[in-house]
C-alpha positions in Angstrom: 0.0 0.0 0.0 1.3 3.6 -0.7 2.8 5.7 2.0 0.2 8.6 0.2 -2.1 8.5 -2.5 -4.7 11.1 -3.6 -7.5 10.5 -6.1 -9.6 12.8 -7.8 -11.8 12.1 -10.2 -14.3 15.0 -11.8 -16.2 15.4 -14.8 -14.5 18.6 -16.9 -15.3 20.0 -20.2 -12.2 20.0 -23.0 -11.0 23.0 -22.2 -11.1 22.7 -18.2 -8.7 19.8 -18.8 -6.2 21.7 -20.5 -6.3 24.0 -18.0 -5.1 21.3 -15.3 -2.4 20.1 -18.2 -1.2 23.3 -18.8 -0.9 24.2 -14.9 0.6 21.0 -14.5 3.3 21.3 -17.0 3.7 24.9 -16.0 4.6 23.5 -12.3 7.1 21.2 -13.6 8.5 23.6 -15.8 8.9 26.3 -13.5 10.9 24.2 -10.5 11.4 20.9 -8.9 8.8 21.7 -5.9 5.8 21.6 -7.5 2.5 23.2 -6.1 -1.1 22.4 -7.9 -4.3 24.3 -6.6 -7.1 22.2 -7.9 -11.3 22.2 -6.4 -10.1 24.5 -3.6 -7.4 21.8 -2.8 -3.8 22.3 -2.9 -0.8 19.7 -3.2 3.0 20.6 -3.4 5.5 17.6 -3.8 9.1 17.6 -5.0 10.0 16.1 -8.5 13.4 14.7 -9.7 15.2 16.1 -12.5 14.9 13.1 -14.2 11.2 11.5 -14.4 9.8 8.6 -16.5 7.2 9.3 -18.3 4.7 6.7 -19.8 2.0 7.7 -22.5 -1.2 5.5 -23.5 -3.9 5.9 -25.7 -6.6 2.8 -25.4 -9.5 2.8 -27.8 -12.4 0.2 -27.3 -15.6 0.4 -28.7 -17.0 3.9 -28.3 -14.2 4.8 -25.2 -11.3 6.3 -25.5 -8.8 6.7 -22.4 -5.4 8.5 -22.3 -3.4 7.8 -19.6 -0.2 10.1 -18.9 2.2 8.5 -15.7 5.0 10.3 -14.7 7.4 8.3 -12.2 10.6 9.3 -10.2 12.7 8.2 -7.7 13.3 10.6 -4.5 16.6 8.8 -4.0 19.9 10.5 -4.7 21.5 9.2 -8.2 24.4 7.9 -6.1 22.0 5.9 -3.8 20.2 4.6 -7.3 23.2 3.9 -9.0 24.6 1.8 -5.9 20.5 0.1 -5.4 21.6 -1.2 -9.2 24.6 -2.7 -8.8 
């Protein structure tokens, strides 16, 4: 089980959703502690340099779902180079 895990799930129109994208990339972009303001909540984590990122488009029958993961370690790169070896 997660040490935290948050879950939202809301109905948006199109452009709503960009919104979140664009406020989400602009987080990123703009430094490694990240703060997002969404529904009167707010979240701030810290974000590697270096992130995974996974992309998936699934179409079946009339459904389409995009899925975007990004996924980072919080360990130094000298504590995930030594994990490795």
């Amino acid at each position: 089980m997660p040490d935290v895990e948050i879950k939202r799930k809301v109905r948006l129109s199109r452009e709503e959703a960009a919104q979140r994208l664009i406020a989400i990339g602009n987080a990123l972009a703009d430094s490694s502690t990240t703060r997002l303001h969404f529904d009167g909540d707010s979240i701030q984590f810290t974000v590697a340099d270096q992130v995974d990122w996974e992309f998936e488009l699934e179409v079946e029958g009339n459904e389409t779902e995009l899925e975007i993961e990004l996924k980072w370690s919080d360990a130094s790169p000298a504590e995930t180079t030594a994990a490795e070896s």
